[in-house]
C-alpha positions as CSV (number, residue, x, y, z in Angstrom):
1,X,-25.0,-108.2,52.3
2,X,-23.1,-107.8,49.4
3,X,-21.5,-104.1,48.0
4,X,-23.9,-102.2,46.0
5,X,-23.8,-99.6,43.4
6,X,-25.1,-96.4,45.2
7,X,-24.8,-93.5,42.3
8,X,-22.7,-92.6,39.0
9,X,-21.7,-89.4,38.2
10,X,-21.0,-88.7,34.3
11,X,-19.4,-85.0,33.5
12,X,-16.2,-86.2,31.9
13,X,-15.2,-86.6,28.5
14,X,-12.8,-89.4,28.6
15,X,-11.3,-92.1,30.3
16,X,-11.4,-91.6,34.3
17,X,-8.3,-92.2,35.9
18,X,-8.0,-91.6,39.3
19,X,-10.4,-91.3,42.4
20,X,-10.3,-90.3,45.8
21,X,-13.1,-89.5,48.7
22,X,-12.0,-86.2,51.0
23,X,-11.9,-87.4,55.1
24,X,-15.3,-86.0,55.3
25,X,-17.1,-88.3,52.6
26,X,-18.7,-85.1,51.4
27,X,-16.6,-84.6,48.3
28,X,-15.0,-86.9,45.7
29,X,-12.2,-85.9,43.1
30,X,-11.9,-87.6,39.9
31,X,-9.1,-86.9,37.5
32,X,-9.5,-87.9,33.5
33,X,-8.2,-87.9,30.2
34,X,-9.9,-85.4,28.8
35,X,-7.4,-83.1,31.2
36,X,-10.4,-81.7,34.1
37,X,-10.5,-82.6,37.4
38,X,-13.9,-83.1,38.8
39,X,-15.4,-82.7,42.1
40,X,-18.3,-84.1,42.9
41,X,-20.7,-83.2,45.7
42,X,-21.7,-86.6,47.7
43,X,-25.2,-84.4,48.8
44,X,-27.5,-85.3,46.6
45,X,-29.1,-82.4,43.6
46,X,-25.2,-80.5,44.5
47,X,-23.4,-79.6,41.2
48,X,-19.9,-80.5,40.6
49,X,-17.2,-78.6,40.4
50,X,-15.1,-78.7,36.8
51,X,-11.2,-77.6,37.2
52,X,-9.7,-76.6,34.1
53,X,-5.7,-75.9,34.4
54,X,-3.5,-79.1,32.7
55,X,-2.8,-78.4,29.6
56,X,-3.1,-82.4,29.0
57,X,-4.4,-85.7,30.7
58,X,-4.6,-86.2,34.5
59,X,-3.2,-89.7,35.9
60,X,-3.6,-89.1,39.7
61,X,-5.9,-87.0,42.0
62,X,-5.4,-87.0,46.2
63,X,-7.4,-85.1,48.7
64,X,-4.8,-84.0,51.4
65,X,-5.4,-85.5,54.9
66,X,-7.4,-82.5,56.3
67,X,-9.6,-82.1,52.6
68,X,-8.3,-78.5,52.1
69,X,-6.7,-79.7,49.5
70,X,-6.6,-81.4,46.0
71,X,-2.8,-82.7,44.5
72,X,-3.3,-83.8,40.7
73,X,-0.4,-85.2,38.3
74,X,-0.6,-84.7,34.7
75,X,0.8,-85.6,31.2
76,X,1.9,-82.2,30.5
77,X,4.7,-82.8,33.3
78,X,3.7,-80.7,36.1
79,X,1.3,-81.0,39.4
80,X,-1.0,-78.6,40.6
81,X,-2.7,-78.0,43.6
82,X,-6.4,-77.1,44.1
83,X,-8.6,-75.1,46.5
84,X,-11.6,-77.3,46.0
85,X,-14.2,-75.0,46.1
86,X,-16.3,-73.2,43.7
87,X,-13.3,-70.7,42.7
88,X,-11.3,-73.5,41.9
89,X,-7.9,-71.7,42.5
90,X,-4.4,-74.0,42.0
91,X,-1.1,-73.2,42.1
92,X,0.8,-74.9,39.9
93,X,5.1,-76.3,39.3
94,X,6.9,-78.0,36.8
95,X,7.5,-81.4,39.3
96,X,9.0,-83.7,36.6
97,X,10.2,-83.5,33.0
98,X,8.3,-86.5,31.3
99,X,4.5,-87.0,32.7
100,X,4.0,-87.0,36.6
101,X,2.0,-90.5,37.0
102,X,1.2,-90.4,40.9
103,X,0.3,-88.0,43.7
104,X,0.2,-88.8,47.4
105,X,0.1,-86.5,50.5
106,X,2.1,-88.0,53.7
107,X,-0.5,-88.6,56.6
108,X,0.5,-85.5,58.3
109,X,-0.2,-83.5,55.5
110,X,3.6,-81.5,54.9
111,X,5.0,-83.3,52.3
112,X,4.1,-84.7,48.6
113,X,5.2,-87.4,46.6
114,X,5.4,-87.7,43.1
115,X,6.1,-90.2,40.4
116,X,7.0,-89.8,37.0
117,X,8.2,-91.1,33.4
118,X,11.1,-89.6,33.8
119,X,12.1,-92.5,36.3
120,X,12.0,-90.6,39.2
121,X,10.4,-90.2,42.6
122,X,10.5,-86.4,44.1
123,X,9.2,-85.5,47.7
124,X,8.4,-81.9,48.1
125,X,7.1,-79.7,50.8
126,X,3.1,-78.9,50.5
127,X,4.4,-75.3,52.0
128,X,5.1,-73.4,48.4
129,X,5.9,-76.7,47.1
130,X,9.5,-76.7,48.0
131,X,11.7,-79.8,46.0
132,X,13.4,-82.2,49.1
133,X,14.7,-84.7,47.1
134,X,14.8,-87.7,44.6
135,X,15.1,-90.9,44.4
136,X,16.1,-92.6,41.4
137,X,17.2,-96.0,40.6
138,X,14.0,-97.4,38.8
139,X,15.1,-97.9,34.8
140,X,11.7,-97.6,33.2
141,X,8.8,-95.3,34.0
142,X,7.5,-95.2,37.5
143,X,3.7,-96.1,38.0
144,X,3.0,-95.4,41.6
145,X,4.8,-94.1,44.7
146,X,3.4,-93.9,48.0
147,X,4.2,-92.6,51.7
148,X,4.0,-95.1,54.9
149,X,1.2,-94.1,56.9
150,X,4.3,-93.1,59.8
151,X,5.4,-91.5,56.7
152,X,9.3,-93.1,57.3
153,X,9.3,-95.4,54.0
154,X,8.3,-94.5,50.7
155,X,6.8,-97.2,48.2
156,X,7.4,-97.1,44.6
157,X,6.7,-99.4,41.6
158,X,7.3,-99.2,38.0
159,X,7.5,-101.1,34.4
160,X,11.0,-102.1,34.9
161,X,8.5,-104.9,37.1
162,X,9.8,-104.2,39.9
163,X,8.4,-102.6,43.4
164,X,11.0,-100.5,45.7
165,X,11.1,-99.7,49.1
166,X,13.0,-96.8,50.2
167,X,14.1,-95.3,53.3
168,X,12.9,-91.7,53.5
169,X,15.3,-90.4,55.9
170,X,18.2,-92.2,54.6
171,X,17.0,-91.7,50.5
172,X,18.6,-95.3,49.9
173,X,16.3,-98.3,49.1
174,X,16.5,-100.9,50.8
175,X,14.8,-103.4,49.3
176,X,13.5,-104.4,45.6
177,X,11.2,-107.1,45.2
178,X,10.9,-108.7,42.3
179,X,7.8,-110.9,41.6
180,X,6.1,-109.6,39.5
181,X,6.6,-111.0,35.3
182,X,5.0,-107.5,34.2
183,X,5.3,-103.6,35.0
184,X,3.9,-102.7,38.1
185,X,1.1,-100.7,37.7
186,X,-0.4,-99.5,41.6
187,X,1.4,-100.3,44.7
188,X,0.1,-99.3,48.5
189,X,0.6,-100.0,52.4
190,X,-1.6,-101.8,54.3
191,X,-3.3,-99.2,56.8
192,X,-0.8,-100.8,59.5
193,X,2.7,-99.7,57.6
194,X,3.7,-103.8,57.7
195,X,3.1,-105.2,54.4
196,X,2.4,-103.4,50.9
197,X,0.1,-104.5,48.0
198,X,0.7,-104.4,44.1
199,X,-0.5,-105.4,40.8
200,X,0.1,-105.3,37.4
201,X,0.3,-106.5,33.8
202,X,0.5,-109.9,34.4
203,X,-2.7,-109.8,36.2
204,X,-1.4,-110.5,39.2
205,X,-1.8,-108.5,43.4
206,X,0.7,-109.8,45.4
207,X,1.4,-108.8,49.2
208,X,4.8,-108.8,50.9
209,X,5.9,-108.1,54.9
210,X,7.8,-105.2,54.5
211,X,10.1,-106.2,57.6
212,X,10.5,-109.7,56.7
213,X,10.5,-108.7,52.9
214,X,9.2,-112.5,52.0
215,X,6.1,-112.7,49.5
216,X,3.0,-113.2,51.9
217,X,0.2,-113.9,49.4
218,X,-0.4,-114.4,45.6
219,X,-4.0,-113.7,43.8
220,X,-4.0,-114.9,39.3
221,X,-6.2,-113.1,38.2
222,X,-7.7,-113.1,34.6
223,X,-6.5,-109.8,33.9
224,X,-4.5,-106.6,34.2
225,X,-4.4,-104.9,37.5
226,X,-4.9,-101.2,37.0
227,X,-5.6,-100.1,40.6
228,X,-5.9,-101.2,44.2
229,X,-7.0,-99.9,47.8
230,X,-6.6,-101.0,51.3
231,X,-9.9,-101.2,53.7
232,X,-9.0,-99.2,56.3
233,X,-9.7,-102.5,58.5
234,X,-6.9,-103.9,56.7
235,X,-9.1,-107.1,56.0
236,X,-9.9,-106.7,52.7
237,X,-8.2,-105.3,49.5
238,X,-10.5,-103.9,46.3
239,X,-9.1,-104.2,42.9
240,X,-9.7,-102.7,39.5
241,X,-9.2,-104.3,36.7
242,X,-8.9,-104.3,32.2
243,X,-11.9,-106.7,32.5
244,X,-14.5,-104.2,33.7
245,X,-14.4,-105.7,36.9
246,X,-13.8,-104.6,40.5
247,X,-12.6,-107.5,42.5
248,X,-12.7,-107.7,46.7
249,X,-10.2,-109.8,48.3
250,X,-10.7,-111.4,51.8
251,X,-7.0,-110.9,53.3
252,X,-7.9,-112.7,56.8
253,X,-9.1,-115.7,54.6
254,X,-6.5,-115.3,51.4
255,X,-9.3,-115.9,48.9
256,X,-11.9,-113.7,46.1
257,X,-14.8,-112.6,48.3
258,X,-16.6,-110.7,45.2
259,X,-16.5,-109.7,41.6
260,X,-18.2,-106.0,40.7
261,X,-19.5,-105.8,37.3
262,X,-20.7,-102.3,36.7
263,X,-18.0,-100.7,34.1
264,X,-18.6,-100.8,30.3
265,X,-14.6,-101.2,29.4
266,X,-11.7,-101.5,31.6
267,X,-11.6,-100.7,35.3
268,X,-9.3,-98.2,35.6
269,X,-8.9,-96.8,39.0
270,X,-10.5,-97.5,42.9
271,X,-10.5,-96.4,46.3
272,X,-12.4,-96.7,49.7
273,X,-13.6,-93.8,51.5
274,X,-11.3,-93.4,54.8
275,X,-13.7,-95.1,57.1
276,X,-14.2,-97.9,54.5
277,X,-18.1,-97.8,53.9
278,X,-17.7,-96.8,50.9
279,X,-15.8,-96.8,47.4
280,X,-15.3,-95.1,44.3
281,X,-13.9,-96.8,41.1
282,X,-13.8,-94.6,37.5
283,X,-13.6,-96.9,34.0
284,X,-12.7,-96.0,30.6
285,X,-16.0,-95.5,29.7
286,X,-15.9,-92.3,31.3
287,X,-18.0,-92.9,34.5
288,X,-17.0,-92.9,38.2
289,X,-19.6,-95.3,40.5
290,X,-19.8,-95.2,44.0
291,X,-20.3,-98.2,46.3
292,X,-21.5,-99.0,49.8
293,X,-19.0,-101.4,50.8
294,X,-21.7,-103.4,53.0
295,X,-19.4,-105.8,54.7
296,X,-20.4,-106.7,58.2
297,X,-20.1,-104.3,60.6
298,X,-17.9,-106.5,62.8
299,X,-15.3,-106.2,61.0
300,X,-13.0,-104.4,62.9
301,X,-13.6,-106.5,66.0
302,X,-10.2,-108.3,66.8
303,X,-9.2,-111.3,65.2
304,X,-6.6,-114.3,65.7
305,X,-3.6,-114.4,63.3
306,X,-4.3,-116.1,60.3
307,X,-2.8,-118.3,57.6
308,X,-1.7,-116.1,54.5
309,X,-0.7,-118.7,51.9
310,X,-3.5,-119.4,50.0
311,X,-4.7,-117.9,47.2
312,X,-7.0,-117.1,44.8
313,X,-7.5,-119.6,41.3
314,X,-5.3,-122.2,43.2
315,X,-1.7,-120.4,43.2
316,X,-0.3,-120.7,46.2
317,X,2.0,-118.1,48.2
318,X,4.8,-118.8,50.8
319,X,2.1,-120.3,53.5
320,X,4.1,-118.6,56.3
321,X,2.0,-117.4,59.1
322,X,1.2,-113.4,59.0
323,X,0.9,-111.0,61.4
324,X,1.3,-107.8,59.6
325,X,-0.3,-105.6,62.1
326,X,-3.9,-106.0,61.2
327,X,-5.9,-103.1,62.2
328,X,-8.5,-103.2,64.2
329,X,-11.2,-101.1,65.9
330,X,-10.7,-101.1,69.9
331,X,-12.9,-103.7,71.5
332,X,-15.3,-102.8,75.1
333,X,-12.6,-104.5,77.0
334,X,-10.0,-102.4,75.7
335,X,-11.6,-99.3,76.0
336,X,-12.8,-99.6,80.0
337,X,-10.2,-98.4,81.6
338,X,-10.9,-94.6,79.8
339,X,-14.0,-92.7,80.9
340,X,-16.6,-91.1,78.6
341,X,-15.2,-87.7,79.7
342,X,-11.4,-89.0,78.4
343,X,-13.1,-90.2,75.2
344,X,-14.7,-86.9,74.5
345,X,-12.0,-84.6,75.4
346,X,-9.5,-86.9,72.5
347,X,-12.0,-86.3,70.2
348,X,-12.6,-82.7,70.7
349,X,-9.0,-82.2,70.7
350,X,-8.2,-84.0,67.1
351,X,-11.1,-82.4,66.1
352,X,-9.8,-78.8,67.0
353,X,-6.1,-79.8,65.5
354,X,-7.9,-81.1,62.1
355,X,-9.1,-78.2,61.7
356,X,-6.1,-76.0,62.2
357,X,-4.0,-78.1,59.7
358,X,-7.1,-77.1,57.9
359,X,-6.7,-73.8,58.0
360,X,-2.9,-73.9,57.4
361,X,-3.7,-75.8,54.3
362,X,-5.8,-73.0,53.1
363,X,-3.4,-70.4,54.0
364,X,-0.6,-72.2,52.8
365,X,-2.2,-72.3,49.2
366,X,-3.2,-68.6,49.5
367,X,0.1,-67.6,50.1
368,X,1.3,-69.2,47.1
369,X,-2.0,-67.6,45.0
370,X,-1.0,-64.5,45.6
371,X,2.8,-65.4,45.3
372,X,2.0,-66.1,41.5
373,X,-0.2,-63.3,41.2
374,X,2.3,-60.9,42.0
375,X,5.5,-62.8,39.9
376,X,2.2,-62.3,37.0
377,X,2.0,-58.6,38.1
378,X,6.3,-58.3,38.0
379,X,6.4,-59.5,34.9
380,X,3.4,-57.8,33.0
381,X,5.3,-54.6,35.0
382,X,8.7,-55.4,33.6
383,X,6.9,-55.9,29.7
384,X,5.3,-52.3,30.0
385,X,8.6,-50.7,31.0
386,X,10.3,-52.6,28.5
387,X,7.6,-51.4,25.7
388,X,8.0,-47.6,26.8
389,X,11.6,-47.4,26.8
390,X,11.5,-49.3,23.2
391,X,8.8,-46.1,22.0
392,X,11.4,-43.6,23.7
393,X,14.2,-44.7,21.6
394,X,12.2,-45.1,18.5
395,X,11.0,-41.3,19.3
396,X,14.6,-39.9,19.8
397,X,15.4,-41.7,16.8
């Protein structure tokens, strides 16, 4: 069956720019031009929830691992961080000093990385956003940076057209690769940390083994590459593109499995939902659509290595065998030697330890609420004494 177009939300006033579902499904941020970040109830009749803080466009919206939280990047230079519920509270810090272009939480949840057009990538602590580091050899504005999901390497492309890996402990990069004959607008790991995806202005995803660091497959498209997200199977890749379209690409085979029209205008951003049955793409013409992804449910049953040299439009890649750590769901065989007690007892225990990183998401943001409440209060404090004594001397004048 192929994907289909399950609802549209319209509430924003420009171009969309960025998407992301939270872990649960049950919420879905968007981030826009017109400088509000939406959240949208995935239960049906729900309002959505308008944020109003940048003081200019937003480029890049996450949901941290847990959904506690929402990360945006903005034109106006900074990145704030949201409670998303009806309150809407943020904190907010200057991250970058030209516009911050990317957001991304680490899998565990503790650290954020940025991207900006000041050429640089920062890492910072979620905990009252603490600066770490930064890495900074790109020569033209950086696009996109993202963790590994181990969270070791760090991911980074830019318009100088070129896509860097770096080494988080070590802050070197060790590898630049250099394909691509435009800038580099979205890079990403493949859910299994082994090979990264990019695309770009010269309409153009390519994917390269990250421990080999050899192209692995090549896709010509018709036009510019604006966004791109991983199934969490690993098996398929969804694009957004300047033609309106959304295309899916069928890694296992190396070929175009389906072209999405549904925008009126560029494509502009997409991303699958964390168990992959669904996806979310926004468009210039101010809409965000949501998608059942309706690919067979096998999908995650395990697969022989296959033949990644082909590709789409009849470019061809390296034609070297891949094995870039596909992942799959466990299979009955696999799971036989584990009772239904053991299986239960896992689940009940990430369950419980979601939910306290959870909760130390929540209080971790309320800490630094009432942080800048009280810096607000010192300084309005400060003002009024400085006012009085200014009346006293005016008086004994």
């Amino acid at each position: 069956e192929d994907p289909s177009l399950e609802r549209h939300f319209k509430g924003h006033r420009d171009a969309v720019t960025s998407v992301d579902f939270s872990c649960s499904k049950k919420q879905l941020a968007s981030g826009s031009m017109d400088s509000c970040l939406m959240i949208w109830s995935m239960k049906p009749q729900m309002r959505a929830y308008r944020f109003v803080g940048h003081k200019d466009a937003i480029l890049c919206v996450q949901f941290s691992p847990s959904g506690r939280l929402v990360a945006s990047g903005s034109r106006d230079k900074t990145v704030r961080l949201w409670v998303p519920s009806v309150k809407g509270e943020s904190t907010v810090f200057k991250a970058h000093t030209a516009t911050v272009r990317s957001v991304h939480f680490s899998s565990d949840g503790q650290s954020l990385v940025t991207a900006s057009d000041d050429k640089t990538i920062k890492v910072w602590t979620v905990h009252r956003q603490k600066f770490l580091f930064s890495l900074s050899q790109h020569i033209n504005w950086v696009r996109c940076a993202r963790f590994s999901p181990d969270g070791r390497l760090i991911v980074s492309s830019s318009d100088d057209k070129t896509v860097k890996l770096w080494d988080k402990t070590s802050r070197e990069c060790i590898h630049s690769f250099c394909e691509h004959g435009g800038f580099v607008n979205h890079v990403d790991f493949h859910p299994s940390g082994n090979c990264i995806a990019a695309g770009g202005t010269d309409s153009t995803v390519k994917l390269w083994d990250v421990r080999m660091n050899r192209l692995l497959q090549h896709y010509q498209g018709n036009s510019m590459v604006n966004s791109l997200s991983f199934h969490p199977s690993g098996n398929y890749l969804v694009t957004a593109s300047s033609d309106s379209t959304l295309k899916i690409l069928d890694l296992l085979e190396g070929r175009l499995l389906y072209t999405l029209h549904g925008h009126q205008g560029p494509a502009t951003c997409v991303a699958f939902s964390r168990d992959g049955e669904l996806f979310a793409s926004g468009g210039s013409d101010e809409q965000v659509m949501v998608w059942k992804t309706n690919f067979d449910a096998d999908y995650g049953d395990v697969v022989k290595p296959q033949k990644y040299g082909s590709s789409v439009d009849g470019t061809h890649g390296t034609g070297s065998e891949m094995d870039c750590g596909i992942h799959h769901k466990k299979t009955k065989t696999q799971d036989s030697g584990r009772t239904h007690e053991q299986q239960e007892e896992e689940t009940s225990l990430a369950n419980t330890l979601e939910h306290i990183m959870g909760q130390l998401d929540v209080l971790t943001q309320t800490v630094s609420i009432l942080e800048q409440r009280l810096t607000l209060t010192e300084d309005k404090l400060k003002e009024c004494l400085e006012n009085q004594q200014k009346i006293i001397q005016n008086k004994t004048n």
